[in-house]
Structures are given as structure tokens and as C-alpha cells.
matplotlib code that plots the C-alpha trace (Angstrom):
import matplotlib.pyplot as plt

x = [97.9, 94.9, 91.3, 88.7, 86.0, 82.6, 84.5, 86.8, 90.6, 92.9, 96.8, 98.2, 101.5, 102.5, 102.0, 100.3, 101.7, 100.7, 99.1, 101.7, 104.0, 104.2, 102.1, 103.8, 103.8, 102.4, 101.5, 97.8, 96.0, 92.9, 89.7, 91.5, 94.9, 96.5, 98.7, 97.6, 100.5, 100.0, 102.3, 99.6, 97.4, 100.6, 98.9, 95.1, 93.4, 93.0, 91.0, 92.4, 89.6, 90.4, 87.9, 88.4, 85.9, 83.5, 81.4, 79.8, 77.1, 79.6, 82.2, 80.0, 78.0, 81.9, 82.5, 79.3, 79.4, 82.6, 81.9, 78.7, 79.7, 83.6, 81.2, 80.3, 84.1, 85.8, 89.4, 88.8, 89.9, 89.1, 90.8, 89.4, 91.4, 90.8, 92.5, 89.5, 89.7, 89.1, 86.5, 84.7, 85.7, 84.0, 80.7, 80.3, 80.6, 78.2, 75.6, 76.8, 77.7, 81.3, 83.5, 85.9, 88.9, 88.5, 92.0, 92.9, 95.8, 96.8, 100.4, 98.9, 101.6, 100.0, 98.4, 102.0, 103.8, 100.2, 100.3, 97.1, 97.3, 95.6, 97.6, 94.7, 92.3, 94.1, 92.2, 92.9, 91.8, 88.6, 91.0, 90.6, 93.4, 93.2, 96.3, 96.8, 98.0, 101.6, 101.1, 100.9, 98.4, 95.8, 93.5, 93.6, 91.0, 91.4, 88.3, 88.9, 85.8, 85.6, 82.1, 81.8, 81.6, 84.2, 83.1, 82.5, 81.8, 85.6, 87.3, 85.0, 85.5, 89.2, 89.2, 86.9, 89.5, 92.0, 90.6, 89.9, 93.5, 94.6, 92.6]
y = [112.8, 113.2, 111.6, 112.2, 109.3, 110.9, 114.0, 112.6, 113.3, 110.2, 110.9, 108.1, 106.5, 108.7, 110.0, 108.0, 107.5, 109.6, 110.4, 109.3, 106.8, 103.3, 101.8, 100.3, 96.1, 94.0, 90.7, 90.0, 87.0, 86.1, 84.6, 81.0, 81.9, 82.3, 84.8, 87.8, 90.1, 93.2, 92.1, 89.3, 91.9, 93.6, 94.6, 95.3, 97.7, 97.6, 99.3, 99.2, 100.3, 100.4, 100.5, 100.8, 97.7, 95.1, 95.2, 98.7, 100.0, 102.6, 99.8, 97.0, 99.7, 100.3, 96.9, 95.8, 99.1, 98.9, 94.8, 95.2, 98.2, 96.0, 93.8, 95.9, 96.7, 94.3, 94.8, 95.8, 93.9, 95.1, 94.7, 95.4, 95.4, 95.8, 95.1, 92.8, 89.0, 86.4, 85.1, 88.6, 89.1, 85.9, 86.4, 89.7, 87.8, 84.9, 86.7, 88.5, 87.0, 88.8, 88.8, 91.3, 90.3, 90.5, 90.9, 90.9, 93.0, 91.1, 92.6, 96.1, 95.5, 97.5, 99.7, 101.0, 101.2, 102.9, 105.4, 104.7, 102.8, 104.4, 102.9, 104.1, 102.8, 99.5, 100.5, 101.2, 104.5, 104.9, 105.0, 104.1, 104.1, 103.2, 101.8, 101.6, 98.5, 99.3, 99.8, 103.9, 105.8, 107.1, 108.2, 108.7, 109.0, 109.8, 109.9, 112.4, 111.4, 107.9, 107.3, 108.8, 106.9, 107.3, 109.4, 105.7, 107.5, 109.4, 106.5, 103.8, 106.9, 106.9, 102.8, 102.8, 105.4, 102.9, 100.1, 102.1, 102.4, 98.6, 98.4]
z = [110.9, 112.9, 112.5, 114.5, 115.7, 116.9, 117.3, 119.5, 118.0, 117.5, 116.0, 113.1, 113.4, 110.7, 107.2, 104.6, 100.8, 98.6, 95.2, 92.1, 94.8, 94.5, 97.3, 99.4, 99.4, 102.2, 102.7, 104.9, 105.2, 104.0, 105.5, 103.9, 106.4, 102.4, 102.2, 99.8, 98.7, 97.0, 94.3, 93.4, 91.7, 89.4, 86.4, 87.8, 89.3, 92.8, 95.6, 99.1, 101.3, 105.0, 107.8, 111.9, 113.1, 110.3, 113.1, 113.4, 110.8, 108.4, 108.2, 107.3, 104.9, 103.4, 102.8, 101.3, 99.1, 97.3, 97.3, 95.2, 93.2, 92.4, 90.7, 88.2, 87.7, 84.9, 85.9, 89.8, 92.5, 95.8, 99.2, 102.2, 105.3, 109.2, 112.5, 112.6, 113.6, 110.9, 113.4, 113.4, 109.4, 108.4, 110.6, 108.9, 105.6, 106.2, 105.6, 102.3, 98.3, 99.0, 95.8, 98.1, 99.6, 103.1, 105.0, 108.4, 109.7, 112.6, 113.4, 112.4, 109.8, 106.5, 108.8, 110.3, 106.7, 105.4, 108.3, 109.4, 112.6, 115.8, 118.5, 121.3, 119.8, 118.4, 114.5, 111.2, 110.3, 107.4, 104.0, 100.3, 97.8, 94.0, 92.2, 88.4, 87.4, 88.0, 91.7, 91.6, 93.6, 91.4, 94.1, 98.1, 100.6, 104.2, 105.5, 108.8, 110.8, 110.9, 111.4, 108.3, 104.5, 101.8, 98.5, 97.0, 93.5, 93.4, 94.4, 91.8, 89.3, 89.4, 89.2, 86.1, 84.2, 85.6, 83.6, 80.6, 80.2, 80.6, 76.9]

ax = plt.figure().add_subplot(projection="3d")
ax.plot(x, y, z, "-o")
ax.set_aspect("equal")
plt.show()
């Protein structure tokens, strides 16, 4: 699949999972060195939201966004993943009340089995996916130009019919 940063055209590893498949599982660590597995969160509504680098001004904007507006989600959890250190993860979060999940994909490991890794550019390319609670893909987002923002209302749309159905 191909992305483009700035206008600048990158290829993915490969194809990414798709609407009404089972996500696929991984296992990240957290800003704790825990590890998180997708499986933990079997029965909830989650939002994986992927971003290329915490440390430029759309990534940190994604982060923040989908942290504030999880908040306001009762049955949400959110996951946000980069190829970013924990180093460069937690400066980012110092400064913030972050209820997200922060996740660091060290080996590039969920971004290979995603299809979302940019070998050239060593990132994870600008995604959001939103799984009912039995792990299904309710909603996908590749977003093509990477210094662009997600459609943060589609995605938190999708998760809020989500949790209307775990009542």
C-alpha cells in the first residue's frame, strides 16, 4: 500500500486487515516495560491509533485527541502505538493527564503483521482501527498523507455504536 509523507510516496510492507476480520493479536510494551496484549481488552471496545513519530505536531495532536475525547468514552480503551522510544513516548506524556495507552513497537512487530511498516523511513504509517468487543474490525482508517489527521469523529462514531451494543 502506498502513503505518502509531505507528498513524498512511501510503499507498506503489505496489506492491512480489513473491515469484518479479527484483528490480528500482538503483544507491545507499555511506558511500565508491562507487556499489553491485545487479548487483555477481549470484550471492550478498543481504538488502535497509529502514528509515524510522538514527536512532530499531527502525531502528538493524534494522541492527545483520541486521549481526551476516550475520556468521554465509557467502554473505550485506546492504544496508541509508534516505532517511538519509551524515552521519547514518556517525554511526550509528561506534560499531558494521559488515560491512553501509549505503546512502543520496538521490533516493528504490530506494525509488520498490521501492514503498516515503512521500512525507509523506519515508521508506522498514520492508522486507526476500531474493534467490537470480540476483536472484529468495525472501522479502518488509512490516513494516505501522513502529515495529515485521522477523521477523529468516524472513528469515535463507530466506537460509541460499539459501546452501545455491549448494553
Amino acid at each position: 500500500m502506498h502513503v505518502t509523507l509531505k507528498g513524498e510516496k512511501f510503499q507498506t510492507n503489505g496489506s492491512t486487515p480489513n473491515v469484518g476480520e479479527t484483528a490480528p493479536s500482538f503483544i507491545l510494551k507499555n511506558l511500565d516495560d508491562s507487556n499489553v496484549e491485545l487479548s487483555d481488552y477481549k470484550g471492550e471496545v478498543v481504538i488502535l491509533s497509529t502514528f509515524p513519530d510522538i514527536e512532530t505536531s499531527t502525531c502528538a495532536r493524534q494522541t492527545d485527541t483520541f486521549n481526551k475525547k476516550g475520556k468521554e468514552l465509557s467502554n473505550t480503551t485506546v492504544l496508541s502505538i509508534s516505532a517511538n522510544t519509551v524515552k521519547e513516548q514518556e517525554e511526550w506524556a509528561k506534560t499531558k493527564d494521559v488515560d491512553t495507552i501509549l505503546l512502543h513497537d520496538s521490533e516493528r512487530s504490530f506494525a509488520k503483521v498490521y501492514g503498516l511498516y515503512i521500512e525507509g523511513i523506519d515508521k508506522i504509517a498514520r492508522s486507526v482501527f476500531v474493534l467490537n468487543k470480540n476483536g472484529q474490525i468495525v472501522y479502518k482508517e488509512i490516513v494516505k498523507e501522513m502529515a495529515d489527521d485521522p477523521n477523529y469523529e468516524k472513528a469515535l462514531s463507530a466506537a460509541k455504536k460499539e459501546e452501545a451494543e455491549l448494553s
